[in-house]
C-alpha positions in Angstrom: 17.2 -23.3 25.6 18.3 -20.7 23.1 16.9 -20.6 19.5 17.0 -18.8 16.7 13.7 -18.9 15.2 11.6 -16.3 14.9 8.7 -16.4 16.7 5.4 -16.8 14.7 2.8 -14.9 14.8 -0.3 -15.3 16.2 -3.0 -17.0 14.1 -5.8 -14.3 13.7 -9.1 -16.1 12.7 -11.1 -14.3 10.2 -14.2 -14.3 9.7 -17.7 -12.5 7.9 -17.9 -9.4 10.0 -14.7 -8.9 10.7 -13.4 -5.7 11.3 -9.5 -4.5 10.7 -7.8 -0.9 11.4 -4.8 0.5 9.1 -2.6 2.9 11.0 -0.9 5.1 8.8 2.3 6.8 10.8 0.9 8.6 13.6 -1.6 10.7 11.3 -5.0 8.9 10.8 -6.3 5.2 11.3 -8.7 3.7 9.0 -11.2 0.8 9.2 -12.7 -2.1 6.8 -14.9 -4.9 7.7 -14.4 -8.4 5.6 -18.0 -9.4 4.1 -17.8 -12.4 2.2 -15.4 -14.2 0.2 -16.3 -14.3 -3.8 -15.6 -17.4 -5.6 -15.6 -16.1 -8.9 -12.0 -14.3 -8.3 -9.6 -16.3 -6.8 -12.2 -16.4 -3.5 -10.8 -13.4 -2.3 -11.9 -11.4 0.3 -14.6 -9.1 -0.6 -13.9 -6.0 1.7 -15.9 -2.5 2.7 -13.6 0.2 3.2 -15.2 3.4 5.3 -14.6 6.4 4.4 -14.0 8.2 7.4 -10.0 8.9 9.0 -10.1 8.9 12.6 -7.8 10.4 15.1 -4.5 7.9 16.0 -5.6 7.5 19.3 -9.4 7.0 18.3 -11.0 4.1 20.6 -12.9 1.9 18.1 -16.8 1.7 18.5 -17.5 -0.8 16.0 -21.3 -0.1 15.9 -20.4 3.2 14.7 -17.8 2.3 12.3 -19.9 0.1 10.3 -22.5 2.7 10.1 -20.1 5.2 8.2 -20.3 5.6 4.7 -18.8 3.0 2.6 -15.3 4.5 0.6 -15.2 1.4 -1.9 -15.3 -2.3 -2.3 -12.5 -4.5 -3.4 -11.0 -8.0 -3.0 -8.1 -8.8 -1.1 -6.3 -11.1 0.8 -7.1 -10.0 4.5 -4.3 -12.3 6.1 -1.5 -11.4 3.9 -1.9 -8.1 5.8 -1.7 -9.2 9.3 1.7 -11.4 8.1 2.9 -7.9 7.4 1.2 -5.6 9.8 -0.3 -3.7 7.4 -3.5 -4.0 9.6 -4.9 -5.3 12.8 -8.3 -7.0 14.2 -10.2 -4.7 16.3 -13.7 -6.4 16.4 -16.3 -7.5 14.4 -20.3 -6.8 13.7 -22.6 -9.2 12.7 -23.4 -6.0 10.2 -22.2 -6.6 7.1 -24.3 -4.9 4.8 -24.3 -7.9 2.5 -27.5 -6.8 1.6 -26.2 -3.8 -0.6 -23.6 -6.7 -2.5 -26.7 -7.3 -5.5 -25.8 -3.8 -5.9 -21.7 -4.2 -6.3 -20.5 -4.6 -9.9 -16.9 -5.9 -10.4 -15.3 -6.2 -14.1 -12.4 -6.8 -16.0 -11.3 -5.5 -19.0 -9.6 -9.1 -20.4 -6.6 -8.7 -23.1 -8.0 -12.4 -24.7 -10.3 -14.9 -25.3 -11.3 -18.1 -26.8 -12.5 -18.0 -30.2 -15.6 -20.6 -31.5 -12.7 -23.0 -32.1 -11.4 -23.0 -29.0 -8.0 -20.8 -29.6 -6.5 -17.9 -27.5 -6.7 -15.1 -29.2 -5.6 -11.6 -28.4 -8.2 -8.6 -28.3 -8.9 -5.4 -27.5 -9.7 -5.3 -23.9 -11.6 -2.1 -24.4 -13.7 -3.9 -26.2 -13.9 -7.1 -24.0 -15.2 -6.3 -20.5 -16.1 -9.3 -18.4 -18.5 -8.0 -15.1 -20.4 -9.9 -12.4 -21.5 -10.0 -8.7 -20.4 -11.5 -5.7 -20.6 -15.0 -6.0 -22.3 -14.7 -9.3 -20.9 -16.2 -13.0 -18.8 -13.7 -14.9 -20.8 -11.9 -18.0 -19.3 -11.1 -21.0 -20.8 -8.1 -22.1 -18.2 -6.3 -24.6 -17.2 -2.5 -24.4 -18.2 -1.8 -20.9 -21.7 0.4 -21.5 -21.6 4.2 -19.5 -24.1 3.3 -17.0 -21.6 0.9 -15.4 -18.4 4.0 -15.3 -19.4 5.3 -11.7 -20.5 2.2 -10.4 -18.3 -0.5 -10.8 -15.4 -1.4 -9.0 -12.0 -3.1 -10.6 -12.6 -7.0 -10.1 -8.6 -7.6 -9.2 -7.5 -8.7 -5.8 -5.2 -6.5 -4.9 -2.4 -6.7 -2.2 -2.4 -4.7 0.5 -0.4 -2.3 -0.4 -2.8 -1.1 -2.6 -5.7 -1.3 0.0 -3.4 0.7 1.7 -2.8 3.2 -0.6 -6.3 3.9 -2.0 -7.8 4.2 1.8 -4.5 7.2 2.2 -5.0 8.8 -1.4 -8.7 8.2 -2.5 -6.9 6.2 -5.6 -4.3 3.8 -6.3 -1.2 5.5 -8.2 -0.2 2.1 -10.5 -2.8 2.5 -13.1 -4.5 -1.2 -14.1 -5.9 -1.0 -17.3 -9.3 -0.5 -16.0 -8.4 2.7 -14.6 -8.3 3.6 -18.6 -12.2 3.4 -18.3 -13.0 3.8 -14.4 -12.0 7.1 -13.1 -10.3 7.2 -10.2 -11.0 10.1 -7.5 -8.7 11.4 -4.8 -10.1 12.0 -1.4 -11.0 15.9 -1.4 -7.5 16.5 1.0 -5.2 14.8 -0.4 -2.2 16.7 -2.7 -1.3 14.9 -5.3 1.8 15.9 -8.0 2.2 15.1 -11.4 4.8 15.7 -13.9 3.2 14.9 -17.8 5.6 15.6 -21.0 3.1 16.6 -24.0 4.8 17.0 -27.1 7.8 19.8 -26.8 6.4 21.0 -23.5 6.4 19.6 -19.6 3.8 20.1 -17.3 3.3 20.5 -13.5 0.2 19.5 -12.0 -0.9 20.6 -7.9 -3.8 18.7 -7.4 -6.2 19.5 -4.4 -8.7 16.5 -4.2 -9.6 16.8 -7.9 -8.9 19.7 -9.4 -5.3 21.9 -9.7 -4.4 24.6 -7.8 -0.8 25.4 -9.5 0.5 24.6 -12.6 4.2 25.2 -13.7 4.2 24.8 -17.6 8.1 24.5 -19.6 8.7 24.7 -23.2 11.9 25.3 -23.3 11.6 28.6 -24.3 9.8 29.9 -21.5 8.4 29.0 -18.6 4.8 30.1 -16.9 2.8 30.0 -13.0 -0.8 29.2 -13.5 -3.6 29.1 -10.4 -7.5 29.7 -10.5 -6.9 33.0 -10.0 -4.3 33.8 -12.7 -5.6 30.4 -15.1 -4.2 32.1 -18.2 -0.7 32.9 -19.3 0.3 33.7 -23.4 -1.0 30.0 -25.0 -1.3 28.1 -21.9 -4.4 28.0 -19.7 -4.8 26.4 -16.5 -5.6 22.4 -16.4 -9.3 22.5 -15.4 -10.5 18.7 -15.8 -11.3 16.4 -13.0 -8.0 14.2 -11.9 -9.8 11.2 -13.0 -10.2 12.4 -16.5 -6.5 11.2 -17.5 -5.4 7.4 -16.6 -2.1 8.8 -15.2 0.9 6.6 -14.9 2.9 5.6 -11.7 6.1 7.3 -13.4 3.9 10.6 -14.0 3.5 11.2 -9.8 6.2 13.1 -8.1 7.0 14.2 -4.6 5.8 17.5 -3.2 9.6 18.7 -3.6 10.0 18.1 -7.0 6.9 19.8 -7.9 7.8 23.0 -5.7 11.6 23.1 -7.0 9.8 23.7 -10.4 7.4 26.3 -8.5 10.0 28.2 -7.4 12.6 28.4 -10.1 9.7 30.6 -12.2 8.9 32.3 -9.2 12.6 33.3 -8.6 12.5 34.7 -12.5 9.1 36.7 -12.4 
């Protein structure tokens, strides 16, 4: 008998030691292994990413994937991605290296609270970080202090896509308001192109990993080529901070294209 119904998919059971491959066109795969889920946000799915890109026709050995150095940690919900294909089981290790998670600092920089009385009020959320560990009460601890900037990990679950995106890139382009504290750092291949207006002026940034390799500055009135060989041109010198230094915004990334149309209409003039 005929029907129209799609067919559903097959129920994947997930479990602690999990491990799940992201294909990303026919260029690289990468791997993550599901530890634990944390009841103190939303029980999500607290998640290793590795930091290594295999070959797309790479044969998984799972003891030797969970042995590769850890990219990040982050929450997510794992079977929102197999709905969508946006990754697959391969395996699973009883090798979770839960015993690092004491370690793992999430936080949240909250936009409110309750005062004494027991009314929302709105705050700075620069000023009102909330942190904790898996599985552990939340701690309200103020402005978040330095020792915590390299360490801790944005306590959101985020959707696959941006699992996704920060396992391609090194970083996630939509920038949460803790990324206004927590620098975020591009994986040392990936390009990455962003176009910043700063008052009369518009910039051009080529990164490589984390630092620019070509800069196209306009002001209207002229318009110069920067690189780390030629970093200086009239009043504008070459952007030499660290990506992560800025929180840019998702409107600030362009393609490849745009930046190099700007390239080469001041090359075609010099």
């Amino acid at each position: 008998m005929e029907t129209n119904e799609k067919a559903k998919p097959k129920r994947v059971v997930i479990k602690p030691g999990d491990v799940f491959c992201a294909e990303f066109d026919n260029r690289f795969k990468c791997y993550f292994q599901f530890i634990v889920k944390d009841s103190e946000s939303l029980y999500g799915a607290v998640i290793r990413v590795f930091n290594t890109h295999y070959p797309i026709d790479y044969v998984p050995v799972i003891a030797d994937i969970v042995k590769d150095e850890v990219a990040f940690y982050t929450h997510t919900f794992i079977r929102f991605g197999l709905w969508d294909n946006a990754w697959y089981k391969v395996g699973k290790s009883p090798d979770t290296g839960a015993e690092v998670l004491d370690n793992i600092v999430f936080g949240l920089a909250q936009d409110s609270r309750f005062t004494a009385a027991n009314k929302l009020e709105k705050v700075n959320p620069f000023e009102n970080w909330w942190v904790w560990k898996v599985n552990q009460r939340h701690i309200e601890i103020g402005r978040l202090p330095e020792k915590y900037h390299d360490i801790i990990e944005p306590g959101v679950v985020f959707p696959y896509t941006d699992i996704r995106e920060r396992m391609e890139y090194g970083y996630n382009k939509l920038a949460v308001k803790e990324f206004y504290v927590i620098k975020r750092h591009p994986r040392p291949e990936v390009d990455s192109y962003i176009k910043y207006m700063h008052e009369d002026a518009t910039y051009y940034y080529y990164f490589k990993g984390e630092y620019v390799i070509k800069e196209v500055v306009s002001d209207g009135n002229e318009a110069v080529m920067l690189t780390p060989d030629n970093p200086v041109s009239g009043r504008y010198n070459l952007y030499e901070r660290p990506f992560g230094d800025l929180p840019w915004k998702c409107i600030e990334f362009i393609t490849a294209e745009e930046f190099n149309e700007a390239w080469d209409s001041v090359k075609s003039t010099t």
